[in-house]
C-alpha positions as CSV (number, residue, x, y, z in Angstrom):
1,X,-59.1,2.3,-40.2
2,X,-57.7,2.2,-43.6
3,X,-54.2,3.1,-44.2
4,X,-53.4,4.4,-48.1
5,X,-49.9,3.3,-49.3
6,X,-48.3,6.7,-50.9
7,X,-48.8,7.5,-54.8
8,X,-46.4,5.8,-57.1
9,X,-45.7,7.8,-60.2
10,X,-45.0,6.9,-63.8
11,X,-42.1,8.8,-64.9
12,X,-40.4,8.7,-68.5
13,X,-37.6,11.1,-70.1
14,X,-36.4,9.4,-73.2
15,X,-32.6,11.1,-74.7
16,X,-31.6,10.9,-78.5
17,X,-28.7,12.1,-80.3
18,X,-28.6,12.7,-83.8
19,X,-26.1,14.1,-86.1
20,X,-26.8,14.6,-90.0
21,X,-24.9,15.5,-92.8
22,X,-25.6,18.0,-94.5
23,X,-24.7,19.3,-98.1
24,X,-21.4,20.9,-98.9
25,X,-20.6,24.0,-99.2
26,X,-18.1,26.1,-100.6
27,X,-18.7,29.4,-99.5
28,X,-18.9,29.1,-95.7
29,X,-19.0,32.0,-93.5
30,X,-15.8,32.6,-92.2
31,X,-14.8,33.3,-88.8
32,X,-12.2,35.4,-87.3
33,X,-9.5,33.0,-87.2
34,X,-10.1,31.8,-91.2
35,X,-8.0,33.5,-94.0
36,X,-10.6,35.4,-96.3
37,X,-8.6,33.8,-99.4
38,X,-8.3,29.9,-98.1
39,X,-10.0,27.2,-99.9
40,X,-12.5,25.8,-97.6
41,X,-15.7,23.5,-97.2
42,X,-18.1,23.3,-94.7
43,X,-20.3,20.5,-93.4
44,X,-23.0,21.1,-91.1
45,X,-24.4,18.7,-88.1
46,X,-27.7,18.6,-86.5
47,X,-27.9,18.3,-82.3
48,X,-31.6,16.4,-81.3
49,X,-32.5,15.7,-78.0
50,X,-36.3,14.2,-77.5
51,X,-37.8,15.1,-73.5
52,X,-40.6,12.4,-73.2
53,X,-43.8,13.1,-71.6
54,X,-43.6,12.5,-67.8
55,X,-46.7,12.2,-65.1
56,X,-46.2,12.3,-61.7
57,X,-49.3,11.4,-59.2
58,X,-49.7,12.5,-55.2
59,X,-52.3,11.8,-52.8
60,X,-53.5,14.5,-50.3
61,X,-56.2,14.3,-47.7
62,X,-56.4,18.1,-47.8
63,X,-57.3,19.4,-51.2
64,X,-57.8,23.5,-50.6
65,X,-54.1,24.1,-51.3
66,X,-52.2,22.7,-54.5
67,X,-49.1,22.9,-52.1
68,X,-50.8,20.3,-49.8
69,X,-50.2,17.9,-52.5
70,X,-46.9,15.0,-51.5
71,X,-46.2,12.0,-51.8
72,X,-46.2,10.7,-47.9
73,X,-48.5,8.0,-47.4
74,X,-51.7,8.9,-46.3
75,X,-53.9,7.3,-44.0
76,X,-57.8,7.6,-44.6
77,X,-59.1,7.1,-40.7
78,X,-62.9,6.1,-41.4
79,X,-62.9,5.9,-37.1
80,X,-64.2,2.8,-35.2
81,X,-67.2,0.9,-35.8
82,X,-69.9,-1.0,-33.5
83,X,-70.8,-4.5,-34.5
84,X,-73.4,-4.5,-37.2
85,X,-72.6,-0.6,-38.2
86,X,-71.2,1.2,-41.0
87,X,-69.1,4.0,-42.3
88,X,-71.1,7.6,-42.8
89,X,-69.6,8.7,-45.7
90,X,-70.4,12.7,-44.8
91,X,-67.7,11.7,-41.5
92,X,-65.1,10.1,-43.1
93,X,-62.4,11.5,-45.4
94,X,-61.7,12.2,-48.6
95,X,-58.5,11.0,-50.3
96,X,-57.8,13.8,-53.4
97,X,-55.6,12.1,-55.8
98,X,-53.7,14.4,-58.3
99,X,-52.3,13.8,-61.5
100,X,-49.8,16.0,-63.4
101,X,-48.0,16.5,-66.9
102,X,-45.1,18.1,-68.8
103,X,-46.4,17.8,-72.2
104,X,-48.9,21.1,-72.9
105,X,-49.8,19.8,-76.2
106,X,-52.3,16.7,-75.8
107,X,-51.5,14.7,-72.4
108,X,-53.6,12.3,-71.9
109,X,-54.0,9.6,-68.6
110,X,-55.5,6.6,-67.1
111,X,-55.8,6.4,-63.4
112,X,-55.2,2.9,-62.2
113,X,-55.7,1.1,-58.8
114,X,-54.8,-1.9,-57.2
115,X,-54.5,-3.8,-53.9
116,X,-51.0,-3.8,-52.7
117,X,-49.3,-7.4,-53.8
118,X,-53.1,-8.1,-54.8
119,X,-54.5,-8.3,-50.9
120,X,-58.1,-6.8,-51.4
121,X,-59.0,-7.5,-47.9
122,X,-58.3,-5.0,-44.6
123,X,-56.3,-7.3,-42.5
124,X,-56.5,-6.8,-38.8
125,X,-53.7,-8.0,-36.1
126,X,-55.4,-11.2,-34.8
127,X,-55.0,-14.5,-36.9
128,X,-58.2,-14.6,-39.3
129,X,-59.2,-10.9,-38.8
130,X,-60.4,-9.9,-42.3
131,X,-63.0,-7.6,-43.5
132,X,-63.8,-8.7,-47.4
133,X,-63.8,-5.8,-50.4
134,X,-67.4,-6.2,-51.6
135,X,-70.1,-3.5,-53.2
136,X,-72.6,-4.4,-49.9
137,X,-70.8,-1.9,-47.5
138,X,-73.5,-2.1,-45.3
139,X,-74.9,-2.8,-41.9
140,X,-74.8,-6.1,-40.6
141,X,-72.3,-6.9,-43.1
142,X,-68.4,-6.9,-43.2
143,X,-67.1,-5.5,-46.2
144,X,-65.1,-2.2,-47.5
145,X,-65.4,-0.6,-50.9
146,X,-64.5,3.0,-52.0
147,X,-66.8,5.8,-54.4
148,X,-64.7,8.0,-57.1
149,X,-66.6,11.8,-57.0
150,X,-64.9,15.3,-58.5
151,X,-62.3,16.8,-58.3
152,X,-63.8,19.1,-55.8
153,X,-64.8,16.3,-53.3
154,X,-68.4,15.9,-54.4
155,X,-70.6,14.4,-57.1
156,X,-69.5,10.5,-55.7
157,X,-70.9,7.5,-57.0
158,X,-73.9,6.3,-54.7
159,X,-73.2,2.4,-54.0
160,X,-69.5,1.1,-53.6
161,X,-66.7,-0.4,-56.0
162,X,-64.2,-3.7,-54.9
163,X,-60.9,-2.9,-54.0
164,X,-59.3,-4.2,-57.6
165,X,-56.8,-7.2,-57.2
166,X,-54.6,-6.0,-60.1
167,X,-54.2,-2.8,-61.7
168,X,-57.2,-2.0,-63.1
169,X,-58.5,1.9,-64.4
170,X,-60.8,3.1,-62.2
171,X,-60.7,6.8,-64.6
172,X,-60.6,6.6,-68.2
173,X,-58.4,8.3,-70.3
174,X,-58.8,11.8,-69.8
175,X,-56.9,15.1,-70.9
176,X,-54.8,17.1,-68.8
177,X,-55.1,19.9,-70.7
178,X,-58.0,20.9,-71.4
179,X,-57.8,23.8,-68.9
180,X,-54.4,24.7,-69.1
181,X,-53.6,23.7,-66.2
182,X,-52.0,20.4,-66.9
183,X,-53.3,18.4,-64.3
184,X,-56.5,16.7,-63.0
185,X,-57.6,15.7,-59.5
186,X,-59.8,12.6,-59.0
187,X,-61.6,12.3,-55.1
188,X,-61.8,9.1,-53.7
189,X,-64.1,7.7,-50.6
190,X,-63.5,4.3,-48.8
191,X,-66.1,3.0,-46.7
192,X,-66.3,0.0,-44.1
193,X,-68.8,-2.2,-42.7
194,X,-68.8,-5.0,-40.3
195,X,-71.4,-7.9,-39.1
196,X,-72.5,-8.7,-35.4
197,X,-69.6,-11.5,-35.4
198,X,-66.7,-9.4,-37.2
199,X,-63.7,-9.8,-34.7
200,X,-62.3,-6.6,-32.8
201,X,-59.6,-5.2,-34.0
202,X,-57.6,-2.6,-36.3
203,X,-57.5,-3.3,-39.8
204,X,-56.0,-2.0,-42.7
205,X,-56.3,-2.0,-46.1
206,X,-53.7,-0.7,-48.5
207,X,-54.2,0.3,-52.2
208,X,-51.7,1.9,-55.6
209,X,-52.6,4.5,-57.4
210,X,-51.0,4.7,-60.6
211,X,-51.5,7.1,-63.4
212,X,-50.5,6.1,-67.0
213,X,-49.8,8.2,-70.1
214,X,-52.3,7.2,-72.6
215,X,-51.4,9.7,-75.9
């Protein structure tokens, strides 16, 4: 069993104020409370304010309603294996990640993923109980992996990836807007195996998904 910390999102709104001064003038509108034969000036200012591009990330297990997607922690359940078997990755679940932008001009992303504080193994509850990350998610030998397919759950890759240690991408960079809809879902599998000799017990195995902007 495999337990999938909750999305962390990058966020960023960036403020600036500005004033400039502008050329004088000496025949300024006037308003209602300015005499029509008064000397007067004006000098004009200029109000900025900059919104920076923000991306927010969620993790569903359920990806046939947008309003499915949160950001609770998921758990990926890949059930309970027999010495020497393996995952079957047409029973286990899919984990949908979602990424979404503000910026409908040319938002652009990386989607990250790490171990949580760089533990790659699934750690059970007894002392030593470890299942490696390794590509060999296979019988007869312990190991867990995951496979990236579309954003419609299908289309994965056919042999398994490591658990990454740090950050590393696991999606290059990739436009949110190219159907203006601003965001772009990525599917994720995780698989287990275990040898004849892998102890009993539950373990788990959390990862981080982060999604960068990369404009």
């Amino acid at each position: 069993m495999s337990k999938m910390s909750k999305a962390i999102a990058v966020l960023g709104v960036v403020a600036g104020l500005g004033v400039a001064a502008l050329p004088l003038s000496t025949y300024a509108a006037l308003g209602d409370a300015l005499p029509e034969d008064a000397y007067k000036q004006e000098a004009q200012a200029q109000v900025q304010v900059k919104v920076g591009g923000a991306i927010s990330i969620a993790t569903t297990l359920d990806n046939s309603d947008s309003d499915s997607y949160n950001t609770d922690t998921k758990t990926v359940d890949l059930g309970e294996l027999m010495p020497g078997g393996a995952t079957d990755d047409a029973n286990t679940p899919t984990l949908y990640v979602k990424v979404t932008s503000n910026d409908q001009k040319d938002a652009k992303y990386g989607l990250y993923m790490n171990a949580l504080n760089g533990v790659t193994d699934m750690v059970g509850t007894k002392p030593g109980a470890r299942i490696p990350t390794d590509t060999n998610v296979a019988p007869g030998t312990s190991a867990w992996g995951y496979k990236l397919g579309d954003e419609t759950g299908a289309n994965f890759a056919t042999s398994y990836s490591k658990i990454p240690e740090t950050a590393s991408k696991i999606v290059d960079t990739t436009a949110l807007n190219n159907t203006n809809t601003y965001e772009s879902v990525t599917s994720v599998k995780f698989g287990a195996s275990a040898s004849t000799s892998q102890m009993a017990d539950i373990y788990t195995g959390t990862v981080v998904f982060t999604a960068a902007l990369e404009n």
